[in-house]
Legacy VTK file of the C-alpha trace (Angstrom):
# vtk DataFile Version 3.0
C-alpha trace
ASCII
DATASET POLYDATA
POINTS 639 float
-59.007 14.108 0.687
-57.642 13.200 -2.911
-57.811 9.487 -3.877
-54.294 9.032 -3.473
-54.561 9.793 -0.481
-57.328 7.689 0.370
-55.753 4.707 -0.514
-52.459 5.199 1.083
-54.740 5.612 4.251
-56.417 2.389 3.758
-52.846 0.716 3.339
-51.838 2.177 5.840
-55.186 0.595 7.701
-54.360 -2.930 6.462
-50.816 -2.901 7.733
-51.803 -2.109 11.257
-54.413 -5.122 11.433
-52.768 -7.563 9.943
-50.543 -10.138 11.711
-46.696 -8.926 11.353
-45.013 -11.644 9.600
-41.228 -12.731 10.461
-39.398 -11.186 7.801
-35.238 -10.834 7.730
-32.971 -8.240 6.222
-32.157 -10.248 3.188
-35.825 -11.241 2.608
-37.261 -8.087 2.549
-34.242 -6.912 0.134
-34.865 -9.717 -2.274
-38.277 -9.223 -1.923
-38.984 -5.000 -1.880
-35.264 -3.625 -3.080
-34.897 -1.938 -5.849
-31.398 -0.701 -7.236
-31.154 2.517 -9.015
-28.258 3.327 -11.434
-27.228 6.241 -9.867
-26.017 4.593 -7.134
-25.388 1.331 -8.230
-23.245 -1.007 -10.603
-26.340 -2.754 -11.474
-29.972 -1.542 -11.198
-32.736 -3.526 -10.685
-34.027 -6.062 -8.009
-31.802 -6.509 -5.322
-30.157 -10.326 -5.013
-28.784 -11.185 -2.113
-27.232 -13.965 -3.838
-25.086 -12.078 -5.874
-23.118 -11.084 -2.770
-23.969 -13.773 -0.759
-21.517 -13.004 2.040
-23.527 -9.849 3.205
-26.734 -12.345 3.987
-25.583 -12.875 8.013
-24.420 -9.613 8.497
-27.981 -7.838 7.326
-29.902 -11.234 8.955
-28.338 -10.155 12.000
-29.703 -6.973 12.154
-33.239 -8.682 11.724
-35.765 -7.601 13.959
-35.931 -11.045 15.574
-31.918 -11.403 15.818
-30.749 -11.716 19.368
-27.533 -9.479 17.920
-27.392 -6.184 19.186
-24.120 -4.766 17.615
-22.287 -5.550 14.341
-19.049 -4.087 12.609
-18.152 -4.758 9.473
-14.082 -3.770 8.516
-14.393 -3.582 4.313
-12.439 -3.085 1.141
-14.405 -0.697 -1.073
-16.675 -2.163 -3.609
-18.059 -5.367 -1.828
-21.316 -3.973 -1.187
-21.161 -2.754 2.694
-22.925 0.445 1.907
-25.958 -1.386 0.390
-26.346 -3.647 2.822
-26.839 -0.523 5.067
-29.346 0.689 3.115
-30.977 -2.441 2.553
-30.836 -2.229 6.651
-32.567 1.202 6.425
-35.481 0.160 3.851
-35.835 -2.779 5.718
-36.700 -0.319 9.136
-38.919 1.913 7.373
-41.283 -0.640 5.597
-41.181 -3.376 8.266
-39.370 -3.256 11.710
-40.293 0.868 12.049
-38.709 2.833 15.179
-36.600 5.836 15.285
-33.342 5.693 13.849
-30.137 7.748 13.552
-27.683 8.059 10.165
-24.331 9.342 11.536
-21.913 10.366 8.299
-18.472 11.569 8.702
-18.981 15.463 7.143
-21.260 17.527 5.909
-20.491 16.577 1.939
-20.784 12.998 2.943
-24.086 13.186 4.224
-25.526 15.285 1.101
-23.912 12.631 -1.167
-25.155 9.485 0.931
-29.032 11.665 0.439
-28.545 11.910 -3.546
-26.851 9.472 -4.313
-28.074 6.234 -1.624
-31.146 7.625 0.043
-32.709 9.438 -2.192
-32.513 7.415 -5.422
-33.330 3.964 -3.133
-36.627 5.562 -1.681
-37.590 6.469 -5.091
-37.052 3.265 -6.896
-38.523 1.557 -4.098
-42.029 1.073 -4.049
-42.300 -0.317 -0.263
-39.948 2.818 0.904
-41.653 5.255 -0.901
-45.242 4.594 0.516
-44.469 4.950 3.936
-42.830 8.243 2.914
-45.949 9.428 1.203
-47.969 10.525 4.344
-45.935 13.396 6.275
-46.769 15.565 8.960
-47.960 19.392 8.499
-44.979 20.491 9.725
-41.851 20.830 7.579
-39.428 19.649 9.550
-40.801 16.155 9.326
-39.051 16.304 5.944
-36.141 18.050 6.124
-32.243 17.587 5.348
-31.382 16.211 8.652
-34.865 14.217 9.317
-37.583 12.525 7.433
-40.654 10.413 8.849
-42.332 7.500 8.190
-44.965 5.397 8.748
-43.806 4.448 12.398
-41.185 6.285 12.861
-38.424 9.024 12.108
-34.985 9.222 10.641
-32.480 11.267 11.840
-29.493 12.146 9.307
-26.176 13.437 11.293
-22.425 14.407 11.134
-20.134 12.883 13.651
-19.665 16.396 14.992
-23.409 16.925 15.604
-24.273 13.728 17.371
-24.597 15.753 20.559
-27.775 17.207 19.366
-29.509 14.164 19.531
-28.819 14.174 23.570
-32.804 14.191 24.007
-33.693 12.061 21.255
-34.147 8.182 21.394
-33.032 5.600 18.861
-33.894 1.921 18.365
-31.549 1.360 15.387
-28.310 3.578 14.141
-25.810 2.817 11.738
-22.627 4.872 11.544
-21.013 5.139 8.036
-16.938 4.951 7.591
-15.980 5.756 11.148
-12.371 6.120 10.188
-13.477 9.658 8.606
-14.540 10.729 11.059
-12.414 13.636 12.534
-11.340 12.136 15.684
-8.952 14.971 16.992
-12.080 17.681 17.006
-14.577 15.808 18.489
-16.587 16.811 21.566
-16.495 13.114 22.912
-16.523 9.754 21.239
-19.927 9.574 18.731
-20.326 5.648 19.182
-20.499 5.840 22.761
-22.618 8.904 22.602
-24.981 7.045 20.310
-24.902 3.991 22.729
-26.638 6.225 25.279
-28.935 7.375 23.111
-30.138 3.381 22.429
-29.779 1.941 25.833
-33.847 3.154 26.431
-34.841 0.237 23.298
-34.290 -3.503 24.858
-34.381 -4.633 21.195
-31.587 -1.976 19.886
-29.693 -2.624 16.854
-25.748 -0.603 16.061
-24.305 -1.340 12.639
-20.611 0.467 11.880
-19.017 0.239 8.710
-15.998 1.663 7.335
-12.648 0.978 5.283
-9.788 0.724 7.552
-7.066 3.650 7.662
-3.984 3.865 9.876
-2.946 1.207 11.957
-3.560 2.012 15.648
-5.434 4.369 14.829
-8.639 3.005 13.062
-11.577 2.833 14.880
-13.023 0.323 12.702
-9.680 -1.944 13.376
-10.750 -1.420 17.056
-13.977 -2.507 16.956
-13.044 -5.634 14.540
-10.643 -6.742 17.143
-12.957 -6.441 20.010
-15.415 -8.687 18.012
-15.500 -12.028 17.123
-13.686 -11.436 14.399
-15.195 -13.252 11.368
-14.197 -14.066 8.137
-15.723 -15.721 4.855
-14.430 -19.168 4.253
-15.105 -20.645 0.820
-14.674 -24.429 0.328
-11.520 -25.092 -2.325
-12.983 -26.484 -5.636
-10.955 -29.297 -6.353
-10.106 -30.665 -2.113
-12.889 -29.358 -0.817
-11.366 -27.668 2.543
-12.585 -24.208 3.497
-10.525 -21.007 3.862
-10.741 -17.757 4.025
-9.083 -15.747 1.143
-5.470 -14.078 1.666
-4.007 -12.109 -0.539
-0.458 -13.728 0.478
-1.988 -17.091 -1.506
-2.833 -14.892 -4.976
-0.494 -15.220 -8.457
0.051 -14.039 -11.607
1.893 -14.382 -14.583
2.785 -11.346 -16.274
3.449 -10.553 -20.123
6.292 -7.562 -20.246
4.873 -5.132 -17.755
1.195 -6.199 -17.212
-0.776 -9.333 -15.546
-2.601 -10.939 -17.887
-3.619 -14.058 -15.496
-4.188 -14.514 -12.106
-5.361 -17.461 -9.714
-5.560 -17.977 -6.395
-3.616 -21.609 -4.822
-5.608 -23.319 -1.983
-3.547 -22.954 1.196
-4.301 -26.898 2.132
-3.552 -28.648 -0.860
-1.525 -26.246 -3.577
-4.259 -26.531 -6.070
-5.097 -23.811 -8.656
-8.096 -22.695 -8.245
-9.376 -19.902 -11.086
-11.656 -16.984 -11.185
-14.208 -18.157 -12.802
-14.881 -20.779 -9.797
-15.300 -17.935 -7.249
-19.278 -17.863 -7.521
-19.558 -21.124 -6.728
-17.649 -20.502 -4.108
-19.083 -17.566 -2.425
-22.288 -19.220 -2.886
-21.319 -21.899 -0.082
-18.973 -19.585 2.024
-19.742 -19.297 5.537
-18.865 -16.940 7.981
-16.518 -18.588 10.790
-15.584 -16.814 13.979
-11.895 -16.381 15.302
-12.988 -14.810 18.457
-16.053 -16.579 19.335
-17.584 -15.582 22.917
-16.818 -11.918 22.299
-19.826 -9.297 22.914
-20.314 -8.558 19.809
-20.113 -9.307 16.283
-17.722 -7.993 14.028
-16.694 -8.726 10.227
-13.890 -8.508 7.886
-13.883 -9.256 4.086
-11.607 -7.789 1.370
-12.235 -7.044 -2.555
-10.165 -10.729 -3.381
-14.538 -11.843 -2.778
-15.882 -9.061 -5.345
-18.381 -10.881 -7.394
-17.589 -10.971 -10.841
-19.063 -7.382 -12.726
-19.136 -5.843 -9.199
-15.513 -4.742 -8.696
-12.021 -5.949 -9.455
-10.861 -8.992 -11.106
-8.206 -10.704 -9.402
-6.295 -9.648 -12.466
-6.903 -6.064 -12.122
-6.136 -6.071 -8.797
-2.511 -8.058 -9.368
-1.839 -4.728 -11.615
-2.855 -2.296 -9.097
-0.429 -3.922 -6.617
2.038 -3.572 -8.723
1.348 -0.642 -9.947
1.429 0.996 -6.468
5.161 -0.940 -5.572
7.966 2.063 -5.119
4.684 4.286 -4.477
3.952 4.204 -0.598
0.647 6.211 -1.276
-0.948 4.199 -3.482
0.265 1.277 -1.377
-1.812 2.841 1.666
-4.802 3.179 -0.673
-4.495 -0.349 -1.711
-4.347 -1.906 1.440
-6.802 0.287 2.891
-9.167 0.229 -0.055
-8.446 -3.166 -1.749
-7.283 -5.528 0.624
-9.453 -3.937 3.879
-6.534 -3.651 5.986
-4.698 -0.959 7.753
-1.780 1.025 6.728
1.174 0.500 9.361
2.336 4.059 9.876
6.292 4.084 10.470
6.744 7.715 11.219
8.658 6.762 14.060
11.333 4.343 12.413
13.000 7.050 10.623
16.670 8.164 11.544
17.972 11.352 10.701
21.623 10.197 11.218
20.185 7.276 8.564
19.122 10.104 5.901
22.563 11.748 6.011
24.668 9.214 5.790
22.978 8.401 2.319
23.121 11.755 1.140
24.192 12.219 -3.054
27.161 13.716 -4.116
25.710 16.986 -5.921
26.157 20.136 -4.503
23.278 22.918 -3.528
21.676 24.912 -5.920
23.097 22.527 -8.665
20.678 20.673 -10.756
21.198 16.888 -11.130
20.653 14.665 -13.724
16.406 13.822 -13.394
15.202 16.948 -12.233
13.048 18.530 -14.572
11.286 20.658 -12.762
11.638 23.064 -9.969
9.478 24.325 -6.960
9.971 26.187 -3.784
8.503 26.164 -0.160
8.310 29.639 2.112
8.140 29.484 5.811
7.578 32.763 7.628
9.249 33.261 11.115
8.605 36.230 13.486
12.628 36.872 12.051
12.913 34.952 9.323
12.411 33.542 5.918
12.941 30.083 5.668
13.229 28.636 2.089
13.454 25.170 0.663
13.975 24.465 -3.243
12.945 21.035 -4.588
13.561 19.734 -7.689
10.925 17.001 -9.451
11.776 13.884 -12.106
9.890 10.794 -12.795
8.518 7.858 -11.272
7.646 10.551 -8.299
11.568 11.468 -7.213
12.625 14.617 -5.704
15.603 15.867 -5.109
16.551 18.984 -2.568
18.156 21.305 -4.232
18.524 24.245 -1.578
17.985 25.004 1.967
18.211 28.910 2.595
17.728 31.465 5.260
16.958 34.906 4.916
16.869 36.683 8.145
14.841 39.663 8.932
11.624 41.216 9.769
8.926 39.969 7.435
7.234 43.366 8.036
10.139 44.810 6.330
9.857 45.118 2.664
13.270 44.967 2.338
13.235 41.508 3.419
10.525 40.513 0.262
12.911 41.980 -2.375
15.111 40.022 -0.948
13.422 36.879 -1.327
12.259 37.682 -4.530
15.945 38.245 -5.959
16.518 34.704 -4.196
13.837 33.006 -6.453
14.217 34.781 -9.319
17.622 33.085 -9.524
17.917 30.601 -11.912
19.913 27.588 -11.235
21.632 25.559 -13.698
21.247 22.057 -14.652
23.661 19.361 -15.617
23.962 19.926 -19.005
24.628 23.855 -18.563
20.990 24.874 -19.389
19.468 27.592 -16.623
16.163 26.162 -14.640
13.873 28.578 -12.604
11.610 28.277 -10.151
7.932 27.219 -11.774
5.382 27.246 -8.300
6.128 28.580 -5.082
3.510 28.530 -1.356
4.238 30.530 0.857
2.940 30.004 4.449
0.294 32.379 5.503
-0.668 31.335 8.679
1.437 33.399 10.884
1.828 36.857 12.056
2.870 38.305 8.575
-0.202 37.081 6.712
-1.412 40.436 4.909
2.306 40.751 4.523
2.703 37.763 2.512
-0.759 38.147 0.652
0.822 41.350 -0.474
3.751 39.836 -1.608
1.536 36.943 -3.597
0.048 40.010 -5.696
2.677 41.864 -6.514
3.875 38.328 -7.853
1.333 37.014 -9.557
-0.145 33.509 -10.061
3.056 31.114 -9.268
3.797 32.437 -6.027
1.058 31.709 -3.886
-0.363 31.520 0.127
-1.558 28.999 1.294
-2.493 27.517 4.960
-2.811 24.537 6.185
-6.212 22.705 6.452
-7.762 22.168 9.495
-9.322 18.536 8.948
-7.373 15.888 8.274
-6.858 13.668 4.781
-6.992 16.877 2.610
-5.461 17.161 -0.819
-2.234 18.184 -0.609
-3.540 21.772 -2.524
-6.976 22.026 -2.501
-9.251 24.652 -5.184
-8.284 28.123 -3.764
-10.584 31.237 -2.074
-10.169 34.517 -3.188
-9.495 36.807 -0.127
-11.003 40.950 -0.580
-9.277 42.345 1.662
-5.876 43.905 1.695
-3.475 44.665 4.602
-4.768 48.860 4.357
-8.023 47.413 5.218
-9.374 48.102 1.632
-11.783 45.729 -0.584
-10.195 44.476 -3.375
-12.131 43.178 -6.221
-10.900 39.928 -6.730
-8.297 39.493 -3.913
-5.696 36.698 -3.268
-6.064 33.321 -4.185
-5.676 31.301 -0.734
-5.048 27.522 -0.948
-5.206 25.463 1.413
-2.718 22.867 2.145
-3.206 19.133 3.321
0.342 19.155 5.606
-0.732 16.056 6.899
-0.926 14.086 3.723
1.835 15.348 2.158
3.141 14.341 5.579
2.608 10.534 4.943
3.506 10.626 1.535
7.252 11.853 2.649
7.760 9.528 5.403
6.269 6.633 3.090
8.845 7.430 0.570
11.291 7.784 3.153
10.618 4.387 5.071
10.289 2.570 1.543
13.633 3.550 0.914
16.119 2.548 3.171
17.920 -0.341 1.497
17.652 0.482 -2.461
20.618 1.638 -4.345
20.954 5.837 -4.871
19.355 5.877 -8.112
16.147 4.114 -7.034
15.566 6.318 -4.498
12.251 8.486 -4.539
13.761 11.097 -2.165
17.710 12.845 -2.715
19.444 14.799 -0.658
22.663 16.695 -1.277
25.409 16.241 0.682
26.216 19.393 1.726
22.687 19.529 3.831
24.109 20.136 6.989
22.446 17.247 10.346
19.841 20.011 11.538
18.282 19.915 8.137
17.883 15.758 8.547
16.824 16.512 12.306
14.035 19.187 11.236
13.168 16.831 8.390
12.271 13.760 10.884
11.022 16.166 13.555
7.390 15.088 13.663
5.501 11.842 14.144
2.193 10.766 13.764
-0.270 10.315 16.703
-2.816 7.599 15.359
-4.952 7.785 18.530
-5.053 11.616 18.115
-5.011 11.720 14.213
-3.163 13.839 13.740
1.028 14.761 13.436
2.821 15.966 16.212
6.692 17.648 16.641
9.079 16.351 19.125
9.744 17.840 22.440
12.242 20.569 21.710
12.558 20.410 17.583
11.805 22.655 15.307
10.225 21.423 11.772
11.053 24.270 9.212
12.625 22.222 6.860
9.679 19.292 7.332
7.348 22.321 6.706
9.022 23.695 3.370
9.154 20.701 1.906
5.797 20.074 1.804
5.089 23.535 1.356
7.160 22.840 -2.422
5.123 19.765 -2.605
2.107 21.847 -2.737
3.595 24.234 -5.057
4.430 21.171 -7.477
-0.103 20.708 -7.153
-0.143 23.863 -8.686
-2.922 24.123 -11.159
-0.005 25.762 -14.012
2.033 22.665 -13.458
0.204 19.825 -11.625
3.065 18.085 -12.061
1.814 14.835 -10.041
-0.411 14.480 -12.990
2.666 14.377 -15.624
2.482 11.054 -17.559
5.598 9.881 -19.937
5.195 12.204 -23.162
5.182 15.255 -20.300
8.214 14.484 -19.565
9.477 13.632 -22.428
8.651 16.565 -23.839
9.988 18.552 -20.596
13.268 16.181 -21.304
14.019 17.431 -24.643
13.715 21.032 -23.229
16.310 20.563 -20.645
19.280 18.361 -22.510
20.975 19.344 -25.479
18.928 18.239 -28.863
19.206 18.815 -32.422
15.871 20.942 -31.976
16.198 24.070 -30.325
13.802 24.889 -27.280
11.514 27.140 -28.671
10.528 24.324 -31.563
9.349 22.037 -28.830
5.905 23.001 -27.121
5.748 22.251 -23.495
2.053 20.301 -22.546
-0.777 22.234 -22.130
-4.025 21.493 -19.637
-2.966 18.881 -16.987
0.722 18.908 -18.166
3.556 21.337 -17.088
3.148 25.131 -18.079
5.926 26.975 -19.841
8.204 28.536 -17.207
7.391 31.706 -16.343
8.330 35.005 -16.864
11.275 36.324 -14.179
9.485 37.602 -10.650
9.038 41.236 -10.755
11.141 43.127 -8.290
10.766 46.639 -7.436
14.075 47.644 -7.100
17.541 46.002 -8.042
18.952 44.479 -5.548
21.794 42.275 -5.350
21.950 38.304 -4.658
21.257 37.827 -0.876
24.578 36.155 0.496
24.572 32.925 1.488
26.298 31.147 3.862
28.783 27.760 3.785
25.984 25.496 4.802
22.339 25.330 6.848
23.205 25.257 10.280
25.172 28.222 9.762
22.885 30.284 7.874
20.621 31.405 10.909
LINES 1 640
639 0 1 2 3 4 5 6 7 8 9 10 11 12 13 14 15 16 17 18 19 20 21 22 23 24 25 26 27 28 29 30 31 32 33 34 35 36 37 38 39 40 41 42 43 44 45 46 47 48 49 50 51 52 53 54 55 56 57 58 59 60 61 62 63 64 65 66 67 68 69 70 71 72 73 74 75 76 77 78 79 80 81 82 83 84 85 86 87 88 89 90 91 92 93 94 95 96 97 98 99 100 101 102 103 104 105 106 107 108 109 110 111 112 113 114 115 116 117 118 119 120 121 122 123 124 125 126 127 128 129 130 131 132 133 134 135 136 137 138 139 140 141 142 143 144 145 146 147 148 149 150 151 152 153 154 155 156 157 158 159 160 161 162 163 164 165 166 167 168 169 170 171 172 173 174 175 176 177 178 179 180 181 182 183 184 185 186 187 188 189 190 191 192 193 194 195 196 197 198 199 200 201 202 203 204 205 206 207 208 209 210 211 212 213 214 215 216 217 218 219 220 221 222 223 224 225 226 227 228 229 230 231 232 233 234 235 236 237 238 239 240 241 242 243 244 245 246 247 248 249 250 251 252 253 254 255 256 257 258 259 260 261 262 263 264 265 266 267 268 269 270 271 272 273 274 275 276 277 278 279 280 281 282 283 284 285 286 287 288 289 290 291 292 293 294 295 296 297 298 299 300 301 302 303 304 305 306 307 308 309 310 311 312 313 314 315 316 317 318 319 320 321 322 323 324 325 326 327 328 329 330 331 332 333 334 335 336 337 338 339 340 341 342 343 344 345 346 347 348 349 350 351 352 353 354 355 356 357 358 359 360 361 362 363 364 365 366 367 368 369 370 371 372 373 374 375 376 377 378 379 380 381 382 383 384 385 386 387 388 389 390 391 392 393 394 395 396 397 398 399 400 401 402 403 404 405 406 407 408 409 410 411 412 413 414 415 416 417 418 419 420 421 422 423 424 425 426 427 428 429 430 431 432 433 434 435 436 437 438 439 440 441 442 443 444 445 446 447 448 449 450 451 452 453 454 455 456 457 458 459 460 461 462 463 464 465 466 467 468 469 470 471 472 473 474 475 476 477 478 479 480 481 482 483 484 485 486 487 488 489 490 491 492 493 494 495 496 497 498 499 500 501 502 503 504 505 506 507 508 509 510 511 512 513 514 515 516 517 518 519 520 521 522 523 524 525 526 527 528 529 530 531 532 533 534 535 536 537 538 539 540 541 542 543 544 545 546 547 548 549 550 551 552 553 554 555 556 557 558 559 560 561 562 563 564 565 566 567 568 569 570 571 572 573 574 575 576 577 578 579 580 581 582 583 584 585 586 587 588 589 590 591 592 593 594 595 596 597 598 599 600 601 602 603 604 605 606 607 608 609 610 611 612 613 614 615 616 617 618 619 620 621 622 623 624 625 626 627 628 629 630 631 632 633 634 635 636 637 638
């Protein structure tokens, strides 16, 4: 036996004879944590008194705390992850016991390892002995479990919680339950981790997670069946306690940007300034709005970040109004700023409301604002369903087409046709022809070696795509290259498949949609022509989200082609040639000057490069001439 060895032997010796000491949470974090800087804003010894708002919550998971269950509802950046850690160290070096780390997905468990776990046992002198002496066998130490002194940790996914049906816990903690993929899972993970505690008398459940969709967060849920407490600080100047509302921040702004802002007490009116918020938080208490209720539950928002550990109250005035006009952003804020959940409105929209504020251009016309142009491709068992969209600033669209092409999609013939249809340029206001930059086509159906053979004859802005099986996707994630053809036959480098996150490009229309119901025509994010006939409106509107399933779901006897389209084009607009939701002012400046007359002519003026729009491309290739599909007078009559 080496002397290293030895000695963690004899520690290990002392520990078990001497008297256990009553230690909390926060004690043994001040006392034992150590922060590492690759996890971490600031690395060093943990001070509970730099958040001091997170002292109850971890004291309450004390060994000696009567408190069985807590859930904490969070903004990002107040410090709820480290306080589960601190948690964790806190089991391993002192309480011991088995206990179970339940992470939404796969990725999010490897990151919470490298970057949390691993860097925290590491730093951590107290963590990192009882780590030192494993078992001979290597699963003790493995990417799913690791032992210590006393006990075991188990690491798991929400969708693997089921394999811990024979295993005992005395402690879990379960990590931003609103990722967690609700819709797929084999039973509810909380209550399945419940059962897997009930055999420990002195069991301890901590869930923590930013808040999502309204109705349908879980960690809304369990705040609500809590008691419900919130962080009052006492007002400066009068004295009386409250808890911090983002309703009672202002600013003053100088042209476009806050340069000041200060929070007014809600009792007296007084001013109360930044720079008086760690005084504050230092005498905040935690009050209870729900007292009696089983368990206890927590809410606190980033308007308590402790100076140098997240927003200033400045910053976050900009962000807000920064994400005004944007409904996705606004989600993110509220969600990720403010710790609240997004009210989803899917429901609210009218088609009959969307019509009747239709613009007065006609289809396949190019309004003033659109600068660029994508397409969407939906393949029916008879059909080809096509939707052009056309792209400006500040995040408007504008439908520019709505086009059927009926036929057999395992008839060539039908493919020329389409690609005479986008290979048709359309002109703009100002007489100067547009074309087609991106367009996804759906792959998903029955035709989906037909359409990957379409892709390649095309080339690289006409691509497949399908949608993504999880929610909360990108709306175009990195492709996969698919080797196989539809002869059967290898192919060296394939097609590029990309998958598609339908249901967040979902809530980014119907944001945009419900944002805009009162502002005049040219303020509007999303234009439609007028000579869109009611079935597109009613296929547009055709789906709602489910919030206790997670997921979106079509009305009894709709159909959602032209819902489907559109964000197929809004994918096409993420393609990596264009990534047009990337475009900042000079990229469309730039764009501008290429599309209105100019003293320059075009070819003087380079488009951007990298993250910016591409140069348009070069016509589609067809194999054979063949002449302009013809349309019909409008879209319900072009089946």
């Amino acid at each position: 036996m080496t002397a290293n060895a030895h000695a963690i032997t004899f520690k290990a010796a002392q520990r078990a004879v001497r008297p256990k000491q009553f230690l909390s949470v926060s004690e043994w974090a001040d006392r034992h944590r150590k922060l590492a800087s690759e996890g971490s804003a600031e690395h060093g010894d943990w001070k509970t008194s730099r958040t001091p708002y997170l002292r109850e919550i971890m004291d309450a998971l004390s060994e000696d705390s009567p408190v069985r269950e807590v859930w904490f509802m969070k903004s990002s950046q107040v410090g709820g992850t480290e306080a589960g850690s601190n948690w964790l160290g806190y089991i391993m070096a002192h309480a011991k016991g088995p206990v179970g780390v339940i992470m939404p997905t796969e990725k999010g468990l490897r990151d919470w390892f490298s970057q949390k776990f691993d860097p925290m046992s590491e730093q951590t002198p107290a963590i990192r002995e009882v780590l030192a002496v494993r078992g001979a066998k290597s699963g003790d130490n493995s990417a799913e479990r690791k032992r210590f002194i006393g006990g075991i940790l188990y690491a798991k996914t929400a969708g693997s919680t089921t394999d811990l049906k024979s295993t005992s816990l005395r402690y879990a903690m379960l990590d931003e339950v609103d990722e967690y993929d609700w819709s797929t899972l084999q039973g509810d993970p909380v209550e399945l981790i419940k059962v897997r505690l009930t055999t420990y008398h002195d069991r301890k459940l901590f869930g923590v997670s930013s808040p999502t969709i309204k109705d349908g967060s879980k960690i809304e849920e369990k705040f609500h069946g809590g008691d419900q407490r919130r962080f009052h600080v006492a007002c400066p100047h009068c004295g009386e306690r409250q808890h911090l509302r983002w309703s009672q921040l202002q600013w003053q702004r100088v042209g476009p940007r806050v340069d000041r802002a200060w929070y007014v007490c809600e009792h007296s009116g007084c001013v109360i300034e930044e720079h008086h918020k760690t005084a504050m938080l230092a005498g905040g208490v935690w009050v209870a709005d729900n007292p009696g209720a089983p368990y206890r539950s927590y809410h606190i928002s980033a308007l308590y970040s402790p100076a140098g550990l997240g927003l200033s109250w400045t910053e976050l005035a900009n962000e807000w109004l920064e994400a005004q006009d944007k409904p996705e952003k606004l989600m993110v804020f509220m969600n990720t700023r403010l710790g609240e959940t997004w009210a989803d409105r899917s429901h609210d929209i009218k088609p009959n409301a969307l019509m009747a504020r239709a613009d007065l251009y006609d289809l396949r016309t190019v309004p003033p604002g659109v600068l660029a142009i994508t397409a969407g491709v939906d393949v029916q068992d008879n059909r080809l369903e096509v939707q052009v969209v056309g792209w400006g600033r500040d995040s408007q669209s504008w439908t520019l087409d709505y086009h059927t092409l009926p036929g057999n999609p395992a008839d060539e013939r039908l493919w020329m046709q389409l690609a005479e249809y986008l290979n048709t340029p359309l002109m703009n206001a100002w007489g100067k022809l547009m074309r087609i930059e991106a367009t996804a086509i759906d792959s998903g159906g029955h035709f989906t070696h037909d359409v990957y053979g379409f892709v390649r004859q095309q080339g690289g802005r006409v691509i497949a795509i399908k949608g993504a099986n999880t929610p909360g996707r990108a709306i175009l994630s990195k492709p996969s290259q698919q080797d196989v053809n539809w002869r059967g036959q290898t192919i060296k480098k394939g097609v590029a498949l990309y998958t598609v996150g339908g249901d967040t490009a979902k809530h980014l229309l119907y944001a945009r949609l419900n944002a805009e119901t009162d502002p005049e025509a040219p303020r509007r994010m999303v234009h439609f022509s007028h000579q869109l006939d009611a079935s597109y409106y009613d296929q547009l509107v055709s789906e709602t989200f489910n919030p206790k399933r997670n997921r979106w779901e079509i009305k009894k006897g709709k159909r959602n082609e032209a819902l489907d389209t559109w964000v197929y084009a809004c994918a096409a607009s993420h393609h990596p040639a264009l990534y047009i939701h990337k475009w900042k002012k000079a990229d469309w400046d730039r764009r501008e000057l290429l599309l209105q007359p100019a003293a320059v002519e075009p070819e003087a003026v380079a488009l951007p490069v990298a993250d910016s729009p591409a140069p348009e491309p070069a016509p589609v290739v067809r194999r054979q001439p063949v002449a302009p599909p013809r349309r019909g007078g409008g879209f319900a009559k072009r089946w």
